[in-house]
N, CA, C and O atoms as a GROMACS GRO file, in nm:
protein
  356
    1UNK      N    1  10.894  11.701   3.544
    1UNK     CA    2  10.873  11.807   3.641
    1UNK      C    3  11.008  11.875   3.665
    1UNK      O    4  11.104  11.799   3.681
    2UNK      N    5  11.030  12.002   3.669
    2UNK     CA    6  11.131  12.079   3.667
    2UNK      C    7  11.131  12.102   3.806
    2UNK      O    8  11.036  12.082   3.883
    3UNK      N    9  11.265  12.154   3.838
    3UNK     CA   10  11.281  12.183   3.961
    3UNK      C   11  11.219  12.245   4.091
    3UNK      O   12  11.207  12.202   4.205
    4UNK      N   13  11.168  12.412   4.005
    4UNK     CA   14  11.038  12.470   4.068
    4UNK      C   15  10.932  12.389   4.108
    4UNK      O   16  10.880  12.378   4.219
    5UNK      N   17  10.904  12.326   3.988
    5UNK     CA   18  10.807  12.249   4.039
    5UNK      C   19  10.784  12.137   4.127
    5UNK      O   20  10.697  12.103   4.206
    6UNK      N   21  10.887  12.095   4.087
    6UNK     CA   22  10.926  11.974   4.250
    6UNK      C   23  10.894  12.071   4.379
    6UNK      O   24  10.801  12.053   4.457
    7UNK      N   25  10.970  12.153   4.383
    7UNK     CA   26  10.945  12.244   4.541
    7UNK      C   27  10.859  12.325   4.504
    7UNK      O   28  10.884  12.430   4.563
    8UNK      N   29  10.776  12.336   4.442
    8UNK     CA   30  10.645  12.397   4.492
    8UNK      C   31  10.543  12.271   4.531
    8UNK      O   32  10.472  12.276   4.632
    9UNK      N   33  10.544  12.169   4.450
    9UNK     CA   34  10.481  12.026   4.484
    9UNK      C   35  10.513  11.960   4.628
    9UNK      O   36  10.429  11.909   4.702
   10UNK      N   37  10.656  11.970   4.653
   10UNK     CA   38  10.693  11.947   4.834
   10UNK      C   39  10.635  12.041   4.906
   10UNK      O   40  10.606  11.997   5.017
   11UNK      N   41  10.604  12.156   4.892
   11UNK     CA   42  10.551  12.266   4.969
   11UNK      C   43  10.439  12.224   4.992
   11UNK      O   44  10.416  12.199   5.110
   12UNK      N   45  10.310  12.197   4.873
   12UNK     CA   46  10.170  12.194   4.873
   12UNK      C   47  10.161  12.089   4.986
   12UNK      O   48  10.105  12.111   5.093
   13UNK      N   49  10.234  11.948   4.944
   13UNK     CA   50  10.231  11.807   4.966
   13UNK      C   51  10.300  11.830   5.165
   13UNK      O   52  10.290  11.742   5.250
   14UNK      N   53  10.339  11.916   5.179
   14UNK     CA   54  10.391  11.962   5.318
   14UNK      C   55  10.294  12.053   5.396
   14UNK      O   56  10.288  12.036   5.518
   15UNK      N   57  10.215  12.151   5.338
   15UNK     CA   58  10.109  12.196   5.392
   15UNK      C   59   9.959  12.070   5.417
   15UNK      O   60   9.884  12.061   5.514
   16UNK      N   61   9.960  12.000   5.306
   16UNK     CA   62   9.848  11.915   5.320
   16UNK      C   63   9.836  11.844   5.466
   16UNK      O   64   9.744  11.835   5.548
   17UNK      N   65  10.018  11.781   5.462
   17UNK     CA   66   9.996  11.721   5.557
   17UNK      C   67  10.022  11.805   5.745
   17UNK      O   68   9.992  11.762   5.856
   18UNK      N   69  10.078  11.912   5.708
   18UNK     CA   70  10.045  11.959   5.821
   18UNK      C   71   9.885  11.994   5.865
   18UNK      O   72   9.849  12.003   5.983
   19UNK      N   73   9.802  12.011   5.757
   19UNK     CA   74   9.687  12.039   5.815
   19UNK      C   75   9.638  11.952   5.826
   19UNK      O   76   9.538  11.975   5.895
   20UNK      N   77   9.645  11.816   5.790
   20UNK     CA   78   9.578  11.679   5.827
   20UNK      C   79   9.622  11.617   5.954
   20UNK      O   80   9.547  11.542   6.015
   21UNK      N   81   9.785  11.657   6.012
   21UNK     CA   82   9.790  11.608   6.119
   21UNK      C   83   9.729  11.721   6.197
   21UNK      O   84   9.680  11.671   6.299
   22UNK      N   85   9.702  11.897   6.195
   22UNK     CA   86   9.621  11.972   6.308
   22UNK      C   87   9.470  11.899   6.245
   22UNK      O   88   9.419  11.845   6.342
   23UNK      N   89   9.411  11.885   6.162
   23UNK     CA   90   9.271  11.807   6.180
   23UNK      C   91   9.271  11.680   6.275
   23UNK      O   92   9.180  11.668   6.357
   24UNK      N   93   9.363  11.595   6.267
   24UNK     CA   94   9.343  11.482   6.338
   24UNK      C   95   9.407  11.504   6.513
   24UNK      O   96   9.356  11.451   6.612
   25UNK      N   97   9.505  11.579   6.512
   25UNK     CA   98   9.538  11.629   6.640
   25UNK      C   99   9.381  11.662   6.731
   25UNK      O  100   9.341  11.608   6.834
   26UNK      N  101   9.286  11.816   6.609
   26UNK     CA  102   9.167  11.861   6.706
   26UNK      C  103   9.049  11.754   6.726
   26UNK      O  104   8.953  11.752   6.803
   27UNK      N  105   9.093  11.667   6.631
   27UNK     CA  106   8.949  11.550   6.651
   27UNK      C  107   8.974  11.478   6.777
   27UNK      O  108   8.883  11.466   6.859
   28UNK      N  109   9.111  11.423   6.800
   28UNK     CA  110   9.150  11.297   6.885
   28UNK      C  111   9.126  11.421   7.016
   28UNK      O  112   9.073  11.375   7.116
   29UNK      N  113   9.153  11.535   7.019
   29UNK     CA  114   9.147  11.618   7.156
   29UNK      C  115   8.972  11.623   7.192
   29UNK      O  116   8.921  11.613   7.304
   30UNK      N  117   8.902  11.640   7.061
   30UNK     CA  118   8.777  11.687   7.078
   30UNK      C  119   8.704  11.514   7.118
   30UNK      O  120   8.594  11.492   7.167
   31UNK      N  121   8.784  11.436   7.087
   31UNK     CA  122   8.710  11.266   7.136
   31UNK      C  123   8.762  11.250   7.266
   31UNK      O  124   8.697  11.204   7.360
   32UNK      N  125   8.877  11.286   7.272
   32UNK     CA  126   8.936  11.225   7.424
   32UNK      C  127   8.850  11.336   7.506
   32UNK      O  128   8.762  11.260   7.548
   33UNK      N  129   8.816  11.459   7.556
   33UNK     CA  130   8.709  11.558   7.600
   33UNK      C  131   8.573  11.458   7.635
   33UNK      O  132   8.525  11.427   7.744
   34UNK      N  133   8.532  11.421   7.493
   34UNK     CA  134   8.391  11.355   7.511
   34UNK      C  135   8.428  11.269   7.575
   34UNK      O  136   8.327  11.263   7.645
   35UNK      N  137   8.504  11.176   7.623
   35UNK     CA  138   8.526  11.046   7.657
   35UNK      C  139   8.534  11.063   7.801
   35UNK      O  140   8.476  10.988   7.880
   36UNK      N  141   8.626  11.191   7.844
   36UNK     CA  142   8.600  11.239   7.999
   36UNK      C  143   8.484  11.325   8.039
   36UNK      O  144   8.464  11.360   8.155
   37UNK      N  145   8.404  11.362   7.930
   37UNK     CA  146   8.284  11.437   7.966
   37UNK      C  147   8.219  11.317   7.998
   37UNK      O  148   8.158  11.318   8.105
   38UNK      N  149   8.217  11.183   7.911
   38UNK     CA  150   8.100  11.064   7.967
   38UNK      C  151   8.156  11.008   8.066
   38UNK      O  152   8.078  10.960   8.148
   39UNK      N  153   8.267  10.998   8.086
   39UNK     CA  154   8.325  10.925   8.206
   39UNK      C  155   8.270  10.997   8.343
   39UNK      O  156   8.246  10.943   8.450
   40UNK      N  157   8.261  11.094   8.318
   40UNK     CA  158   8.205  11.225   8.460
   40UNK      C  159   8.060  11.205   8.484
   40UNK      O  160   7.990  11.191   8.585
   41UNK      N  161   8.040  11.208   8.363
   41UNK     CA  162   7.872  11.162   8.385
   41UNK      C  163   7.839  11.011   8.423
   41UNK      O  164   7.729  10.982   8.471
   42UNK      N  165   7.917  10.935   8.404
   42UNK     CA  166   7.889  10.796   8.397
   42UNK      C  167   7.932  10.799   8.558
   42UNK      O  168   7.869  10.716   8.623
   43UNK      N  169   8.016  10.868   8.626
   43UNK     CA  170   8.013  10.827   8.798
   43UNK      C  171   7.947  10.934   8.862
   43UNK      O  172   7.974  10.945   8.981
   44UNK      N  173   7.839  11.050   8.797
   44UNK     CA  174   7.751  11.068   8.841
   44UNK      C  175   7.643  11.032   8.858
   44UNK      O  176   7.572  11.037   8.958
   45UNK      N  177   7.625  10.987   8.740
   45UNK     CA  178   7.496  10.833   8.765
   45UNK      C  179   7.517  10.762   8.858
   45UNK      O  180   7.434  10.745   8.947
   46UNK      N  181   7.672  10.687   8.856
   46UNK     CA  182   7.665  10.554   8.947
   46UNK      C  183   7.641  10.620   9.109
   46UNK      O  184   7.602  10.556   9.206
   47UNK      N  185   7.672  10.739   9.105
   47UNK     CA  186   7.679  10.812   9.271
   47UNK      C  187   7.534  10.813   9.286
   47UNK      O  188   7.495  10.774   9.396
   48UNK      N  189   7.451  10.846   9.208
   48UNK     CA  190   7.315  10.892   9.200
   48UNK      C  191   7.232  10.754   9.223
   48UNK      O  192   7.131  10.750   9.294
   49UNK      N  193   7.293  10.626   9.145
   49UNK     CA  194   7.216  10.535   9.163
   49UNK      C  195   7.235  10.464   9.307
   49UNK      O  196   7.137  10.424   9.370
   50UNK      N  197   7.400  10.446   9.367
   50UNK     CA  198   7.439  10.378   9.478
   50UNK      C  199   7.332  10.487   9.571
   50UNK      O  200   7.249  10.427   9.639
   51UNK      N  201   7.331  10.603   9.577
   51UNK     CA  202   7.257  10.686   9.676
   51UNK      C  203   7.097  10.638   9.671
   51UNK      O  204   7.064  10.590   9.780
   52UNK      N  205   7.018  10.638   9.596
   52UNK     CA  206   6.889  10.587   9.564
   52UNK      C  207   6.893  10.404   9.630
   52UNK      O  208   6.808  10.348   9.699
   53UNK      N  209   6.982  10.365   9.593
   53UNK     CA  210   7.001  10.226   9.680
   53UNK      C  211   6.988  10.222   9.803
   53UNK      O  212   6.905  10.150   9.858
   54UNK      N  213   7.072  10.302   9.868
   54UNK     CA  214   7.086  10.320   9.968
   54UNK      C  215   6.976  10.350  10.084
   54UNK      O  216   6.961  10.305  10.198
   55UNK      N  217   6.901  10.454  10.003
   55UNK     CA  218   6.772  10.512  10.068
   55UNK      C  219   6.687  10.375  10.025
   55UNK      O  220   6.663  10.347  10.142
   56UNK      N  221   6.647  10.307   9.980
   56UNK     CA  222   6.597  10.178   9.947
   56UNK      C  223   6.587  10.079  10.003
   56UNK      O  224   6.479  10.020  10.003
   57UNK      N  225   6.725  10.016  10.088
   57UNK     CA  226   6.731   9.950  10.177
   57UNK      C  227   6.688   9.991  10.302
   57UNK      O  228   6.606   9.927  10.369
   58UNK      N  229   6.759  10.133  10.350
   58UNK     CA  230   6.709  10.181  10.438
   58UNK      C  231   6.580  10.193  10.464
   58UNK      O  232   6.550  10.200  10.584
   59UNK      N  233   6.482  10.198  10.371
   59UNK     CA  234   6.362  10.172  10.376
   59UNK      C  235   6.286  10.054  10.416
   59UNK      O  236   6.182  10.056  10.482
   60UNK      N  237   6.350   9.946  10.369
   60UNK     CA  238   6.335   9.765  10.370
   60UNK      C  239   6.332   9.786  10.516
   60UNK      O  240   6.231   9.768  10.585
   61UNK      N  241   6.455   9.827  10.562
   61UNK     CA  242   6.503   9.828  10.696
   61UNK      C  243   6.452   9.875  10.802
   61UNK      O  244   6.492   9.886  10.918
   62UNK      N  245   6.361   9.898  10.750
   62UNK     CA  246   6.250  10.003  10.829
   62UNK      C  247   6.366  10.156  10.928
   62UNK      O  248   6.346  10.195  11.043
   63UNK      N  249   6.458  10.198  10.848
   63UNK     CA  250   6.548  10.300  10.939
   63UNK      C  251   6.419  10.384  10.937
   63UNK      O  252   6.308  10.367  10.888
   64UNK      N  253   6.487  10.501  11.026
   64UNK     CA  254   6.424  10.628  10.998
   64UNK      C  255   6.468  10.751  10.902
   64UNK      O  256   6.588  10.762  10.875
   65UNK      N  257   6.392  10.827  10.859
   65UNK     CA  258   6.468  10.895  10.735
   65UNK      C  259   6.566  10.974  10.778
   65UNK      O  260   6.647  10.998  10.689
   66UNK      N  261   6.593  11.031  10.899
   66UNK     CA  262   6.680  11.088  10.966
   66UNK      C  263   6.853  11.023  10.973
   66UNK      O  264   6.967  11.069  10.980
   67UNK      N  265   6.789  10.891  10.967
   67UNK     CA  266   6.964  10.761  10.996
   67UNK      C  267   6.964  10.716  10.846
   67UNK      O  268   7.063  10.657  10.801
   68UNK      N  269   6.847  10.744  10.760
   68UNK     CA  270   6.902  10.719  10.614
   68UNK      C  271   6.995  10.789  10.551
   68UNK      O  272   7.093  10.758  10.482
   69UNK      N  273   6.910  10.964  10.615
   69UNK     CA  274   6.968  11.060  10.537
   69UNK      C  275   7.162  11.088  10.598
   69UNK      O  276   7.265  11.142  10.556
   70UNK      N  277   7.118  11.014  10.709
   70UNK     CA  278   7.293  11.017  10.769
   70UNK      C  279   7.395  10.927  10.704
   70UNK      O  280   7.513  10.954  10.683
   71UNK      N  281   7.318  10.789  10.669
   71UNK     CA  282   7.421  10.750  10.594
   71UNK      C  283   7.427  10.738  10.476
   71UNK      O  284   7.524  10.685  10.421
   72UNK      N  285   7.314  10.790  10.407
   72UNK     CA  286   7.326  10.845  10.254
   72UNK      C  287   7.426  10.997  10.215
   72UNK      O  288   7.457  11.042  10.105
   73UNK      N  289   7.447  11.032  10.308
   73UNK     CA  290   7.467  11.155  10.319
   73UNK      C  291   7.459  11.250  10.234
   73UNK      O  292   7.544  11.298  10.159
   74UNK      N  293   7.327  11.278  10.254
   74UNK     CA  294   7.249  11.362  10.185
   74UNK      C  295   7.144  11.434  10.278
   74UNK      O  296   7.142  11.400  10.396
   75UNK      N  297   7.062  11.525  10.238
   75UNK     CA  298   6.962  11.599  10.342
   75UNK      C  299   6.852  11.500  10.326
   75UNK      O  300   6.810  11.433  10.233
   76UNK      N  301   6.810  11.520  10.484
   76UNK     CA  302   6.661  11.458  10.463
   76UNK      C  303   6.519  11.506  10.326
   76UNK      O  304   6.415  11.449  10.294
   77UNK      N  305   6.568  11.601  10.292
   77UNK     CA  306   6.463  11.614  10.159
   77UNK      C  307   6.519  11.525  10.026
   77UNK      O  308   6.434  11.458   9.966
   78UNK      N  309   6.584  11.523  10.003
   78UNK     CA  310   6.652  11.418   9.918
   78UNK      C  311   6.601  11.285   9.932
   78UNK      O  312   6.564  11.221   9.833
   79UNK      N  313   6.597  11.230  10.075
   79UNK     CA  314   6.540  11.081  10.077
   79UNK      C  315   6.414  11.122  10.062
   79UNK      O  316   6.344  11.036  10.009
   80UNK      N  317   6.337  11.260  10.098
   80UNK     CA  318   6.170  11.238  10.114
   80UNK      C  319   6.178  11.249   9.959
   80UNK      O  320   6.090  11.179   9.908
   81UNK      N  321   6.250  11.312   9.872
   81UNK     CA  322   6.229  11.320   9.722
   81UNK      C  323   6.240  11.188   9.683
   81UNK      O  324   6.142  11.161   9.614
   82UNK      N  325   6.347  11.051   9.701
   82UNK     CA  326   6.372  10.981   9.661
   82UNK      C  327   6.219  10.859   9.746
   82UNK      O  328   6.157  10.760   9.708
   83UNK      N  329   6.219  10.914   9.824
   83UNK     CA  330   6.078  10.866   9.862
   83UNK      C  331   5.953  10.857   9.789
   83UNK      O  332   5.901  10.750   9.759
   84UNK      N  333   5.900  10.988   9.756
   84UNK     CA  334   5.849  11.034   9.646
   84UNK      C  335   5.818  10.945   9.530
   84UNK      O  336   5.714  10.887   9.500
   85UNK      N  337   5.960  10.949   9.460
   85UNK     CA  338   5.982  10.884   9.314
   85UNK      C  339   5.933  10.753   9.333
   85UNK      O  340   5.873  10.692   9.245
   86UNK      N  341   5.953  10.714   9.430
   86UNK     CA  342   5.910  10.546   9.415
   86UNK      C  343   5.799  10.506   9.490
   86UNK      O  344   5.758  10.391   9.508
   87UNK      N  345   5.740  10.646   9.548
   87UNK     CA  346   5.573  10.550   9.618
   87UNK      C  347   5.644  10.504   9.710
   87UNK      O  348   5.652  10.382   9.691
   88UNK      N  349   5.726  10.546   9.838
   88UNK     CA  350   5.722  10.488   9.952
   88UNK      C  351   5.636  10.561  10.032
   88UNK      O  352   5.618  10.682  10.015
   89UNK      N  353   5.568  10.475  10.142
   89UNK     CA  354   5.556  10.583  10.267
   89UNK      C  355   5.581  10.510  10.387
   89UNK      O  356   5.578  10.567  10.496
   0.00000   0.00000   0.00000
């Protein structure tokens, strides 16, 4: 290999890898994203489920939906919805 060709071969072999580290740069950005997109969702669930608990006991408890919805803190249609879902009355 002649000289040219050495540095045109470092060139190619220098572009390759710059575009393999921007491919792996946009993947690890585009995984770490998903990972806080599920993380967001994953403590909207848990908010969603501790709240549904909540109205649950309060129910056991015989509260009224008024002192549920106070310490669920949420509107009273919310517990009558969460009411709803599960066949309380």
């Amino acid at each position: 290999m002649n000289a040219k060709e050495l540095q045109t071969y470092k060139k190619f072999k220098d572009q390759i890898t710059l575009s393999e580290s921007v491919y792996e740069t946009a993947y690890f950005e585009g995984e770490f994203k998903g990972m806080e997109k599920g993380i967001e969702q994953g403590i909207k669930q848990g908010k969603r489920e501790r709240e549904i608990q909540i109205v649950l006991d309060g129910f056991k408890e015989e509260l009224s939906i008024e002192f549920i919805a106070r310490i669920a803190r949420r509107p009273e249609t919310v517990v009558h919805d969460i009411f709803k879902k599960y066949d309380l009355k």
